[in-house]
N, C-alpha and C positions, 0 to 999 in steps of 0.2 A: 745560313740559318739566322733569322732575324731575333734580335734582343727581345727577351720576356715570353717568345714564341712558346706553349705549349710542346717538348718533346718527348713527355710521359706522362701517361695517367693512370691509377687505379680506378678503377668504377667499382662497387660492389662486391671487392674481393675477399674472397673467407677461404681459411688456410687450417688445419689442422693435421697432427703428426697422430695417424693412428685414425682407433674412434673415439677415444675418452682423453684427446689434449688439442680442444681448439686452440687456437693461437689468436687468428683475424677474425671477426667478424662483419662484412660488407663494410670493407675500410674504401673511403676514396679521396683523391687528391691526386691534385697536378703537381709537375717538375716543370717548371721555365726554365729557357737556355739563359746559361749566362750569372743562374743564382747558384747560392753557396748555401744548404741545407744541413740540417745538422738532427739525427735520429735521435731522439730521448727515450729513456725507461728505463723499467727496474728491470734486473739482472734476468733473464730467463724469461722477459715477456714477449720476444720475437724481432729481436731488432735486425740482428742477422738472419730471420728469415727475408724481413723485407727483399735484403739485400740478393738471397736468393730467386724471389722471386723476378726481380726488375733483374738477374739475370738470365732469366727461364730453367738454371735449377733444378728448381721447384715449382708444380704445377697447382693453381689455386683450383680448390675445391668446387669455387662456384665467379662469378663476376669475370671481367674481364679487363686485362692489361693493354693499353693500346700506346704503341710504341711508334715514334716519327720512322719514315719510312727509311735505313740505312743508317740509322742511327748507331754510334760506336761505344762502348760501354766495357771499363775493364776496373776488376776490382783489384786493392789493395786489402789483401787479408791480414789478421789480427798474429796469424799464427803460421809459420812452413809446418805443410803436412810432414810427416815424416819420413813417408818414404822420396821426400824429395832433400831431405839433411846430405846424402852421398855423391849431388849433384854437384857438379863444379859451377861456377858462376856464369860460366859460358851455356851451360848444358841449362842452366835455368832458362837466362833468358833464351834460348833457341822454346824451350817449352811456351811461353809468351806468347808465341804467333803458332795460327794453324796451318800456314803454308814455309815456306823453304825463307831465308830472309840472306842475302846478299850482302855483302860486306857490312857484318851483324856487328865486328869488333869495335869501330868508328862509334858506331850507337849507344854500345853498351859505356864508352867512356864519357861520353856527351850526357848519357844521362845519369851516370852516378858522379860528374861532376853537378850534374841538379843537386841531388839531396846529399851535399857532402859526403863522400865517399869515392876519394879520388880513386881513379880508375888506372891501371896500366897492366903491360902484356901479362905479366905475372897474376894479378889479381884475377882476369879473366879464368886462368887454369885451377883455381884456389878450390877447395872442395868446401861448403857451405856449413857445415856443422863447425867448419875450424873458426866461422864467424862468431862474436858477441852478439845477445841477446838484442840491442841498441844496432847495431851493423846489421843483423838482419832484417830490421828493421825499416830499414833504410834501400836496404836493396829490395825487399817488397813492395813498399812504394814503388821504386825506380821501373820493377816488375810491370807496374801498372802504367806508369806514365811512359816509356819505352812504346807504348800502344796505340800515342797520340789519340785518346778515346775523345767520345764528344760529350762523352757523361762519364766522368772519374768517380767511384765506390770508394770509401777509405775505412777500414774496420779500425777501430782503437787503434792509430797511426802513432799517437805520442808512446805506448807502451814501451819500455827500455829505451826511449831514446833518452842522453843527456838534454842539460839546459841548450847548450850550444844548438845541437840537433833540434829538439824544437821550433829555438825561434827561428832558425833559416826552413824549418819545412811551414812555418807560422806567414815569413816573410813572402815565398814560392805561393801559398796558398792567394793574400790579399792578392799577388798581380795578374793571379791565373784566370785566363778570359773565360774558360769553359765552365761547364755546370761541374758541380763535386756534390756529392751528398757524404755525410760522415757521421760514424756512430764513435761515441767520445765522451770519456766523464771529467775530461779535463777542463774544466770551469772557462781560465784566462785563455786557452789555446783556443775555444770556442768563441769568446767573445770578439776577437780581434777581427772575425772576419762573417760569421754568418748572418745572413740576409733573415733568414726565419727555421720555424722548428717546427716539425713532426714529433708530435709527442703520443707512444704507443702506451694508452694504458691497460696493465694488465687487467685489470676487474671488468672495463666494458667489451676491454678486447678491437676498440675501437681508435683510428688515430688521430689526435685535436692537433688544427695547424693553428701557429702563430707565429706573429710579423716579429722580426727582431732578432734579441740574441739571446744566449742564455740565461743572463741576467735580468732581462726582460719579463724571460718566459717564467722563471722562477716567481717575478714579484705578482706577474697578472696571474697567474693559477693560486699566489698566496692570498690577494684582495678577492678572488672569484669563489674560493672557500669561506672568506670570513664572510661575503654576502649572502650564499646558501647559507651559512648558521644560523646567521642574524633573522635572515627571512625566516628560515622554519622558527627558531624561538620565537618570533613572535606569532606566527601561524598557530604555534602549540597553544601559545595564553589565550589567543580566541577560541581554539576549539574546545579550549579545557574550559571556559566559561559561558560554551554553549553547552555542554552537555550535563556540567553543572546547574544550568538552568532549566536544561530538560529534564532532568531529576526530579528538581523542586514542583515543575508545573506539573508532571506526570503523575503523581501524587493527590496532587487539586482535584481531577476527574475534571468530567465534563467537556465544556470546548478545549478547556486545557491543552488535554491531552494529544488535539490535535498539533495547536503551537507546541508543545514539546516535540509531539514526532518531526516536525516541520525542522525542528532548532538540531536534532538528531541526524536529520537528511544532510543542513548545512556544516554540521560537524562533518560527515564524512566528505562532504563538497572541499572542503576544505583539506585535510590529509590526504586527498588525489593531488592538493595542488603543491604538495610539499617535494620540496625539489630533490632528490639524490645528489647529496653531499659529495662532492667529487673527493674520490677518497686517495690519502696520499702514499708514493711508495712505502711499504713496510720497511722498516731496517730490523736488521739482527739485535737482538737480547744483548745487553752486557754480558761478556764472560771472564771468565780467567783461564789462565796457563798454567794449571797447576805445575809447582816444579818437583823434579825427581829430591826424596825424600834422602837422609844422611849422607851430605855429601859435605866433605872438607877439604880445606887448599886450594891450591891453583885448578880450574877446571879446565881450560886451557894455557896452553904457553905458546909463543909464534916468537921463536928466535931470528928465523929467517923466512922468505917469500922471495914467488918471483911476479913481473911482470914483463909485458910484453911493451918492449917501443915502438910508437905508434908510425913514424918513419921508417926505420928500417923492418921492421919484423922480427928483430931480434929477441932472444928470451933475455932479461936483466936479472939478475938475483942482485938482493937485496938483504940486510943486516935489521933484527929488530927485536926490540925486550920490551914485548907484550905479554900479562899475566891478570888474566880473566878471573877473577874468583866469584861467589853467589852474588847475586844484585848489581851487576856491574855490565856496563851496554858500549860494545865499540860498533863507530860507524866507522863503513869501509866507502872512503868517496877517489872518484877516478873519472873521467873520460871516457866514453864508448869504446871498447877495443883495446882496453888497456889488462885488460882480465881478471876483472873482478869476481864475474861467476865463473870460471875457471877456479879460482882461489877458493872459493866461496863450498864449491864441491869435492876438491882436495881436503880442505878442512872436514867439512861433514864423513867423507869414507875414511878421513885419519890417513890418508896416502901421499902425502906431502913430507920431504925431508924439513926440520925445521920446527917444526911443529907437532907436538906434545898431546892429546888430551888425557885427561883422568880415566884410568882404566876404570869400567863399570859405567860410564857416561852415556846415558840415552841421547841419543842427537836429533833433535824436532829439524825436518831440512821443509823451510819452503821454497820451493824451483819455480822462479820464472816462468817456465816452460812446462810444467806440469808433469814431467815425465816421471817422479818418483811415487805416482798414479798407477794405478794399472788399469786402461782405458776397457779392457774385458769385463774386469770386475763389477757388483753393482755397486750401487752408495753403501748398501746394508754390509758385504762382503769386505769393503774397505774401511768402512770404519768398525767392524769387526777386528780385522787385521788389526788397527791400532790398538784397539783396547788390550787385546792380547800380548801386543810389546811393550803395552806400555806397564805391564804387570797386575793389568786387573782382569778379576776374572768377567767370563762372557754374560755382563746382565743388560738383557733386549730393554727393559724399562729404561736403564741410564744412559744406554746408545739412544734410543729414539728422541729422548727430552735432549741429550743434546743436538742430535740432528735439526730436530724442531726448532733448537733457539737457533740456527742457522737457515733459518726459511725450507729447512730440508723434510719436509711434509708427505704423507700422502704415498702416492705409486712415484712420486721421485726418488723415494730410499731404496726402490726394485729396479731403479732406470740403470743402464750400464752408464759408466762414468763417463767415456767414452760420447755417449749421447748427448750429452749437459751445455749449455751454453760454456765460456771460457771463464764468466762472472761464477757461475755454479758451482764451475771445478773449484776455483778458488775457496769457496765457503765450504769446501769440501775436505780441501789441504787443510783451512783453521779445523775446524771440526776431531778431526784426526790428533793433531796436535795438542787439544785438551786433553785428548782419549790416551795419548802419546805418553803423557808426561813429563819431557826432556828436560835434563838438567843443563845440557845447553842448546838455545834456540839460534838457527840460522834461517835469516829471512831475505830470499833474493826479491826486490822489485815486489811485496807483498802489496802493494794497491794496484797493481794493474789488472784491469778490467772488473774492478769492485767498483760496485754504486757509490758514489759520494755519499748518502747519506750513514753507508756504513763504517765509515772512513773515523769517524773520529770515537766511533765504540771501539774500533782496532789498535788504535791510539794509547784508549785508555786502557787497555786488556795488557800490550806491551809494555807499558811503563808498571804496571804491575808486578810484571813477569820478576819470580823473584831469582830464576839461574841467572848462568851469563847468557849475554845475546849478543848477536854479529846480525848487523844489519845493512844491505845496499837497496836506498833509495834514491830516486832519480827528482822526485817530487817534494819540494820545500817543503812546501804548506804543511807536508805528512811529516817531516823528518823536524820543524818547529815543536811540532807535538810531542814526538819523544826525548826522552830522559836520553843523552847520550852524555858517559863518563870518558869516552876514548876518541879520537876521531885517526885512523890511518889514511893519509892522502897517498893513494900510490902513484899520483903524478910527481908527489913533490918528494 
């Protein structure tokens, strides 16, 4: 396959789920061998449909996909389905290929020595839920690249990975000869290595390509906006001082009033010419976290923890005089695999020896994984649920306005949760959590797979928070932002 060669393209493709939720409309653009592409958009505008469809998926509506002939193509998903959590690591990758694979063990260590995650006999037999959120991570990738595909898909690849992990999947990407497309709201992990951008916008439904990298792409759509404004204001001043003159003359009688209709004609000649303002993604409303009302003393205590070592697999227990009272924020920092959401969810159900909370204690949990979801439920049914633990009674006005300051609008608060992009869920879990109450907040990995621009209203909502809070993030830029009074290294 020669450099820059065309081996996919969209012509004309329009996608909708249903009848009343286009997605695409006659989106087109090429894939060249050999480039490094990178999906842009707000949360729920179809990014991982793309990715359905350039795996055929999902079937488009209308236009057609035309793919080089043999062409190989395997994704990295965002998220383990669930019913594949029971699989053992061996049993995955046998899933991977659609035929029988021959001395499969050889392969599977080769490739998860790629994205660090040393490989040996024992690990193969490991059952995959007993993995870290970061570790599974890691092995989905490996999922994908085990495939030697000749187009690599990579869904939100940085999610729960550490720093560590990052730059070596950061590293693996700049030397990798083949094409990769990647959907990603991780700023620096994007710029290191993409060629150019697919940017999906949700209003036209349509997707603009540009040359470059994120930062790129960001400054040329912010200069491409301030030139639509500029243009129509001053569009506006002429049409407003033609029709103002047509006023005047219209009045005069006589030939006037044909020069006035004339000047009325070019007023409207003119607002045809005004351009549609390319409009930017929405972010979410400022909120707050309300916290649970009369509460006194310590709200949690953590005398002791354990973690897992990362060499042997051993469980550690560990000694510690930690005591959380109202306003007071610990961050919990570690290494992928070291068990931090393990910790993170023993703390939340209070099933941990060691560890204390204030009897009467609402606990706000947000999971990584989404699981404390109920993917049956709808948006309306779930955040119902919350309101109701959270001690308030059932009022539809105050669910909906808050749904609404979460972009949660429309037939989306009917949609099952389950349906939602993984951006969705997420504004789904904050949602809840105002609805909640809790007097203490636990927040696993709460930026992954949120829009950047939402990012730093979540920031400010957390530092607000006035319970305690336990926080594990993997992402600086997020964790500069908050107030932390505590930090637990469970490496050190």
């Amino acid at each position: 396959m020669s450099k820059d060669e065309v081996i996919l393209r969209f012509d004309k493709v329009s996608f909708e789920y249903g009848h009343n939720k286009p997605i695409l409309e006659e989106v087109s653009f090429p894939l060249r061998n050999g480039t490094k592409i990178t999906i842009m958009g707000q949360n729920g505008a179809g990014k991982s449909t793309i990715f359905g469809l350039i795996t055929g998926t999902l079937i488009p509506e209308s236009g057609i996909i035309n793919t080089k002939n043999g062409l190989t193509i395997a994704t990295a998903k965002q998220v383990l389905p669930r019913e594949d959590l029971k699989l053992t690591v061996r049993e995955f990758f046998t899933k991977c290929f659609s035929k029988k694979i021959y001395d499969l063990d050889p392969k599977i260590d080769e490739v998860l020595e790629v994205v660090n995650l040393k490989g040996h006999t024992k690990l193969h037999d490991r059952i995959l839920k007993t993995f870290s959120g970061g570790q599974i991570a890691r092995i989905l990738l490996a999922g994908a690249l085990i495939q030697d595909p000749d187009l690599l898909l990579l869904d939100e690849p940085t999610n729960n990975l550490d720093h560590a992990g990052i730059m070596h999947l950061t590293n693996f990407l700049m030397k990798y000869k083949k094409t990769v497309v990647v959907i990603s709201h991780d700023a620096d992990f994007l710029n290191a290595f993409s060629d150019g951008v697919l940017y999906l916008d949700i209003y036209t439904r349509k997707i603009e390509q540009y040359v470059g990298n994120y930062k790129n792409v960001l400054k040329e759509i912010t200069l491409r906006v301030e030139k639509e404004n500029m243009k129509n204001a001053q569009l506006e001043k002429v049409i407003q001082s033609k029709k103002d003159q047509a006023n005047v003359f219209a009045h005069k009688g006589g030939q006037l009033r044909l020069v006035a209709k004339r000047m009325r004609e070019k007023a409207e000649e003119l607002e045809e010419a005004m351009v549609d303002v390319r409009k930017e993604d929405k972010t979410i409303r400022t909120f707050t976290i309300p916290c649970q009302t009369d509460i006194n003393g310590n709200i949690i205590t953590i005398d002791s923890f354990t973690t897992m070592n990362l060499k042997s697999g051993k469980i550690l227990k560990h000694k510690a005089n930690l005591k959380l009272k109202k306003n007071q924020h610990l961050l919990l920092r570690g290494p992928n695999g070291i068990g931090k959401s393990t910790l993170l969810e023993h703390l939340a159900n209070n099933t941990t020896e060691g560890v204390k909370i204030l009897e009467g204690i609402r606990v706000g949990y947000y999971r990584q994984d989404f699981s404390t979801l109920n993917f049956e439920h709808t948006v309306y049914e779930s955040l119902a649920s919350a309101m109701l633990s959270g001690g308030l009674p059932l009022n539809e006005e105050h669910m909906r306005a808050t749904a609404a300051s979460f972009l949660i609008t429309g037939e989306l608060i009917n949609t099952k949760i389950g349906s939602l992009s993984e951006g969705q869920k997420g504004l789904v879990a904050f949602a809840r959590l105002v609805l909640e109450r809790p007097g203490l907040l636990i927040l696993d990995e709460p930026t992954n797979h949120i829009n950047f621009r939402h990012i730093p209203i979540i920031a400010e909502a957390i530092n607000k928070y006035q319970g305690a809070l336990i926080l594990v993030s993997h992402v600086p830029e997020f964790v500069q932002k908050i107030r932390i009074d505590e930090v637990l290294d469970l490496e050190k």
